[in-house]
C-alpha positions in Angstrom: -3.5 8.4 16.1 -3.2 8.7 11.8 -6.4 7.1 10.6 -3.2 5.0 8.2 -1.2 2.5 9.2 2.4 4.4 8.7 6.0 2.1 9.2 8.4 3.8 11.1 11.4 2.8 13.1 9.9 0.7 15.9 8.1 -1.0 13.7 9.1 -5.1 13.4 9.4 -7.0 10.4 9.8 -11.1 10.1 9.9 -13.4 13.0 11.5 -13.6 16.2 9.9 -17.9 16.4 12.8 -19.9 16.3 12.6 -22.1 13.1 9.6 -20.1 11.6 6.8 -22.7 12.2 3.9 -20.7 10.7 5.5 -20.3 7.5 6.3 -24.3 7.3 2.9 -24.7 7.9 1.0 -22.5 5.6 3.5 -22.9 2.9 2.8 -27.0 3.5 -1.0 -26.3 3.6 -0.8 -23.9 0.1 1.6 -26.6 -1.5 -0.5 -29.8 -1.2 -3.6 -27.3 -3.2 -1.5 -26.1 -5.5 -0.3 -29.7 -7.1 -4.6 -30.2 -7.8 -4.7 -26.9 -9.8 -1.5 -27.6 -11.4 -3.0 -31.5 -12.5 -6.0 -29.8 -13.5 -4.1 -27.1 -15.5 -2.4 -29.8 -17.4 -5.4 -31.4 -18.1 -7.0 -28.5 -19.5 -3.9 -27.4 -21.7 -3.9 -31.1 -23.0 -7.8 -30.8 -24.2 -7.8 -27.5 -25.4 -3.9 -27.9 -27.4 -6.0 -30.3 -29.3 -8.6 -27.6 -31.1 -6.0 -25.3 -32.0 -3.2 -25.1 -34.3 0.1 -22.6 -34.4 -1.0 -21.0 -37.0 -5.1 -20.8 -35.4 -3.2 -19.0 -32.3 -1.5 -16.8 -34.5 -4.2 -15.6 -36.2 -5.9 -14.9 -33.1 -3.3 -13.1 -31.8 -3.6 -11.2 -34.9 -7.0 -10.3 -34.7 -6.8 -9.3 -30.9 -3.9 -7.0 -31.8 -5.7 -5.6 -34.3 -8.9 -5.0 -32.2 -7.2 -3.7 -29.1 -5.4 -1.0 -31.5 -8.7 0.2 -32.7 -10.1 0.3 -29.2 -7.0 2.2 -27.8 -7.0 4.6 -31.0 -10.8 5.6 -30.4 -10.5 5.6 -26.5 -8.4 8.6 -27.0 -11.0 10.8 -28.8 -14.0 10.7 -25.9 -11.9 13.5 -23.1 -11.0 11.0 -20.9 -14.6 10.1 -20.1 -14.0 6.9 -18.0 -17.1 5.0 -18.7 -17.3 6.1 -22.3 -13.6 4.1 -22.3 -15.0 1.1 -20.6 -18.1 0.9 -23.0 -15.6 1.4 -26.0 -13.5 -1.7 -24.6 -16.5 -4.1 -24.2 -17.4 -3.5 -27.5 -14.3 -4.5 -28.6 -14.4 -7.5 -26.8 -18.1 -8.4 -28.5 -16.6 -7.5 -31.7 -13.0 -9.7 -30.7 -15.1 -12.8 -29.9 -17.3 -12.5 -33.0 -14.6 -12.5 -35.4 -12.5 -15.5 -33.7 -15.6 -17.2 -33.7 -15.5 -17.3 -37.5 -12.4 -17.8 -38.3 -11.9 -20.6 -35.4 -14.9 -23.0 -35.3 -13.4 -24.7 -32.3 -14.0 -21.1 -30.6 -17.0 -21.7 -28.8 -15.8 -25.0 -27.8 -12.7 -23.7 -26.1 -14.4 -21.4 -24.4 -16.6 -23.2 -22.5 -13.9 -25.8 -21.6 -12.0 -23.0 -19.8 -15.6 -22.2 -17.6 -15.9 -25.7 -17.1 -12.0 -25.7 -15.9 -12.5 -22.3 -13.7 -15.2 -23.7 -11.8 -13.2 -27.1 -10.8 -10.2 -24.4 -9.8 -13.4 -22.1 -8.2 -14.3 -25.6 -6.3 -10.2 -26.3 -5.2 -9.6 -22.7 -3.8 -13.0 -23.1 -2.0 -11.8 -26.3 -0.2 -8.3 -24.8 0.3 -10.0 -21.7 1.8 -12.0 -24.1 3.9 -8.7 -26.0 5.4 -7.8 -22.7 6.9 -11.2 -22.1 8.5 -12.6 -24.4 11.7 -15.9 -24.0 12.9 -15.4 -25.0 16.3 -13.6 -21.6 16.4 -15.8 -18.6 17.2 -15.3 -14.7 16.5 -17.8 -12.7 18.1 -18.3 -8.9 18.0 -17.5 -7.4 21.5 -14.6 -8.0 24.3 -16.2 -11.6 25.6 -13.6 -11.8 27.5 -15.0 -10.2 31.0 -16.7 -13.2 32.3 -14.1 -15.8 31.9 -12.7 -17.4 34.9 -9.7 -19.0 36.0 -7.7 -18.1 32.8 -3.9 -16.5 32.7 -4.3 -12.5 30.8 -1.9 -11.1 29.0 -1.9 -7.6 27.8 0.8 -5.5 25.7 4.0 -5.3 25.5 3.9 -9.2 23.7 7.6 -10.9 23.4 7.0 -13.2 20.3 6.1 -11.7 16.6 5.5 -13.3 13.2 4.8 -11.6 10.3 5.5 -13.4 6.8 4.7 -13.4 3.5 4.5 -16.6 0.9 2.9 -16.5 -3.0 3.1 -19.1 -5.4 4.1 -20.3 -7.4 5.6 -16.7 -8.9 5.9 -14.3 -6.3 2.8 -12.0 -7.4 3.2 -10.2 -3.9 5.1 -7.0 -5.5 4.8 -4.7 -2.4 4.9 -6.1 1.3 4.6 -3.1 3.6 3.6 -5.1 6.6 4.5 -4.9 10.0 3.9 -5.2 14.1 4.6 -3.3 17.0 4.5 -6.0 19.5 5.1 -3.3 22.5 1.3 -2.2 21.7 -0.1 -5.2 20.2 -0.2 -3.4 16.6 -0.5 -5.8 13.2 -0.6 -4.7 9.9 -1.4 -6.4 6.9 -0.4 -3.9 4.0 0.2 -5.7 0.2 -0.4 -5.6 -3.1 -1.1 -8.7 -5.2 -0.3 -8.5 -8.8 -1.0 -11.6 -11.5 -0.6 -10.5 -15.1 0.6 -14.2 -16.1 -1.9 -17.2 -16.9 -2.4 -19.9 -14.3 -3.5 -20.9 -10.8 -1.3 -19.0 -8.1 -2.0 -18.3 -4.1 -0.7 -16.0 -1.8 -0.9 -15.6 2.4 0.3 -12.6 4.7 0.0 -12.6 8.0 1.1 -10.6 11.2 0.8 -12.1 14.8 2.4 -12.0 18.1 2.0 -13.3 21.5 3.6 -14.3 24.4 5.1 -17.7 26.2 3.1 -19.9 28.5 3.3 -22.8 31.1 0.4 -24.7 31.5 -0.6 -25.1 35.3 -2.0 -29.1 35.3 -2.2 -31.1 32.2 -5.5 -30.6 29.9 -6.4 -28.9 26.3 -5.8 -25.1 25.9 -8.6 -22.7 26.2 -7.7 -19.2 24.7 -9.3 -16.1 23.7 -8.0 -13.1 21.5 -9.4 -9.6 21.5 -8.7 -7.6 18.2 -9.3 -4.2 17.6 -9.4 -2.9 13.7 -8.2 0.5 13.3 -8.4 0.4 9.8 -9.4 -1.7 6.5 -9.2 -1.8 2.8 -9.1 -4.4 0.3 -10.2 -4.1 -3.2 -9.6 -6.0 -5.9 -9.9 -6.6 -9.9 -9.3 -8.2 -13.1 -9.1 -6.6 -16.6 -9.2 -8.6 -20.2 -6.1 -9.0 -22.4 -8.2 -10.0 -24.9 -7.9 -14.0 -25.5 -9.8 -17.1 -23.9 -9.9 -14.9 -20.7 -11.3 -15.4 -17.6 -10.7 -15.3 -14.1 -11.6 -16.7 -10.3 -10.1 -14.8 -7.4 -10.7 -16.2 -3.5 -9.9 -14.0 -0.5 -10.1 -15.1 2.9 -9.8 -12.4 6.0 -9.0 -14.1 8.9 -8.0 -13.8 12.5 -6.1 -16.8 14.1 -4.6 -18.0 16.9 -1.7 -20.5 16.9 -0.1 -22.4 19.7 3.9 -23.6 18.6 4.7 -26.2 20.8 7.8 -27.1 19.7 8.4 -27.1 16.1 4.7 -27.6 15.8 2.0 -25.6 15.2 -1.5 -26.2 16.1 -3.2 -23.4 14.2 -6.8 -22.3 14.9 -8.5 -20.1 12.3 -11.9 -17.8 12.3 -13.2 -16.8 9.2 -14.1 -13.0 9.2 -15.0 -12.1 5.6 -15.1 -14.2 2.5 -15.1 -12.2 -0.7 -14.3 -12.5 -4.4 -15.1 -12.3 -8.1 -15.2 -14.3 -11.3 -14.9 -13.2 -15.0 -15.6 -14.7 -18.1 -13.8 -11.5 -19.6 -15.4 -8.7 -18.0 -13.7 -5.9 -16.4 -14.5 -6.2 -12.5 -13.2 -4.3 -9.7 -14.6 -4.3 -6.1 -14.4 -3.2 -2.9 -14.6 -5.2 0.4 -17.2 -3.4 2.7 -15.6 -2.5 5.8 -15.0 -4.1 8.8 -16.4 -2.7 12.5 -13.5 -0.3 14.0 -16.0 0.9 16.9 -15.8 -2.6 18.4 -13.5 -4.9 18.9 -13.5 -8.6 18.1 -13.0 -11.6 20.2 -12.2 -15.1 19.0 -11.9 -18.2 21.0 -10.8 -21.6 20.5 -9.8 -24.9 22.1 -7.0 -27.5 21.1 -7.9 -31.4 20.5 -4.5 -31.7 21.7 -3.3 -32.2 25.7 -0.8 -30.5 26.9 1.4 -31.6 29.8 1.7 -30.0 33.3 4.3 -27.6 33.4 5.1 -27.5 29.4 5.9 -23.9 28.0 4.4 -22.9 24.5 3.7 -19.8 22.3 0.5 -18.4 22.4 0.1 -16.3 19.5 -3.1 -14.6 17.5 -3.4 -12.1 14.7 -4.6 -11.7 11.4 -3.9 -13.5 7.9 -5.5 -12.8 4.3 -5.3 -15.9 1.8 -5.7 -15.4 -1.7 -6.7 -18.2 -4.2 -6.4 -17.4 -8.1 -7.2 -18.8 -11.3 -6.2 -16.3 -14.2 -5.9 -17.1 -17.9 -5.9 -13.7 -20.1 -6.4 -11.5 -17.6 -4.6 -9.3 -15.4 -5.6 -9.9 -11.6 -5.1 -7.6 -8.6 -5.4 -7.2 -5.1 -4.5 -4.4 -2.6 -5.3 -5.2 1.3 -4.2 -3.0 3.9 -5.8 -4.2 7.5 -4.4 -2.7 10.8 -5.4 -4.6 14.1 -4.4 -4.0 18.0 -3.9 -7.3 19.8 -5.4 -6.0 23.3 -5.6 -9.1 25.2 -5.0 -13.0 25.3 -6.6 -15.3 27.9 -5.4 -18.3 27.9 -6.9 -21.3 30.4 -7.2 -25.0 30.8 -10.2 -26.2 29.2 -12.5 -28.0 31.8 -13.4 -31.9 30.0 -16.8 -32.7 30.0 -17.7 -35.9 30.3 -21.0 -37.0 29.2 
């Protein structure tokens, strides 16, 4: 087996769920957090209009122009050293700040209005991230999966796939490589993210599939998932343009399962890794430390919700990265490239407890 996660022609794209359930649902979820960053946006471009004029922005545009030339002129002089480039560019940025700061007294002042306003966007991804996580949801490492009783196993070839991409608002996603083989339980998450325009934006890709069910007696749905990684990469970074700049990224790696009953979907997150950076101006980049591909993964959840006897549903699980941004003068990316086995799905009726 490649050690890459390659497309070829068995591989599946989209969705085979009638209606596309999932991608009401996220989109719905990403929707309702986006109008708070927008409110807070305005808010923040109604302060901060008030410090400067046209012809203040102008002149700062005219001082960054002239600084990045003198930074890009020099850069070319030190043999392509690297780190001699990157030293070069923050002391352009010292020297960019310092002579704003004189000319614009209100400087200072705008700047740390646009922290303040990145840590209330920091503190809206953060709850949006933690809508899509549920700790009553467990991932544990190992196939858990041995001792369970009286449950209904499924094993590849799965019927039902969904594998769907959303960002917003822009479509910053500018490669979507994703795909499943549902035949061996094979999902891949393989994007790139790119923001090089100011403002709060989000993005979610996931890859699932699964298989039908009918429920033996009425009762809640007790299912487990075992994933398998194969392979893992996500890095991400933002670089300066050179203006207020700054920057909070949020990435969520998560395996889910989702029952669609109906048009509905009763989604049931784990939280795997949470990762990301902020910037006041700084060039970051970063790499996410990778994930265990000796072992797999088992997660395991149970609906609030009662299901009839005898009523059929989709049983689906699979793996979803959400990205949260805040970006003002900066260019923000993110490549992520995760490839997963689906190997099993039990699925039971939860015993109630009554206490």
């Amino acid at each position: 087996m490649s050690n890459y996660p390659k497309k070829d022609t068995g591989a599946r794209t989209g969705s085979n769920l009638r209606g596309e359930p999932l991608l009401v649902l996220i989109r719905n979820k990403l929707g309702k957090d986006s109008e708070l960053h927008d409110k807070l946006a305005r808010e923040y471009h109604r302060q901060s209009g008030k410090l400067f004029s046209k012809k203040d922005l102008r002149l700062m545009s005219k001082i960054a122009s002239e600084v990045v030339g003198e930074w890009r002129q020099v850069s070319v002089r030190v043999g392509g050293d690297s780190a001699r480039i990157a030293e070069l560019k923050t002391a352009a940025r010292r020297k960019f700040d310092r002579l704003v700061g004189r000319a614009l007294p209100n400087y200072a002042k705008a700047k740390a209005m646009r922290r303040a306003q990145l840590r209330e966007h920091g503190k809206l991804s953060a709850n949006a991230l933690a809508g899509f996580h549920d700790a009553h949801n467990h991932i544990d490492w190992g196939d858990l999966t041995a001792t369970l009783t009286d449950c209904a196993e499924f094993v590849p070839p799965f019927t039902s796939f969904d594998l769907q991409s959303i960002a917003g608002p822009g479509d910053f996603i500018v490669r979507d490589d994703s795909f499943a083989k549902p035949e061996i339980g094979h999902l891949v998450n393989n994007f790139d993210y790119d923001q090089n325009k100011n403002g709060h934006a989000h993005a979610s890709n996931w890859a699932a599939c699964g298989v039908a069910f009918t429920t033996s007696k009425e009762g809640r749905l007790r299912i487990s998932a075992v994933l398998r990684n194969f392979y893992n990469k996500v890095m991400f970074s933002v670089t300066d343009k050179f203006g207020f700049s700054g920057a909070e990224v949020h990435i969520s790696l998560q395996l889910f399962i989702a029952v669609v009953r109906g048009t509905d979907v009763i989604f049931l997150p784990t939280l795997l890794r949470s990762t990301g950076l902020v910037s006041h101006g700084s060039d970051l980049s970063f790499s996410e430390s990778d994930i265990d591909d000796t072992v797999p993964f088992t997660i395991t959840a149970t609906t609030d919700e009662r299901f009839n006897a005898n009523e059929s549903v989709l049983v689906l699980a699979g793996s979803n990265v959400l990205i949260q941004t805040a970006i003002d003068d900066m260019h923000g990316k993110v490549d992520a490239v995760l490839w997963w086995q689906l190997q099993k799905l039990c699925i039971a009726i939860a015993e109630d407890v009554i206490t």
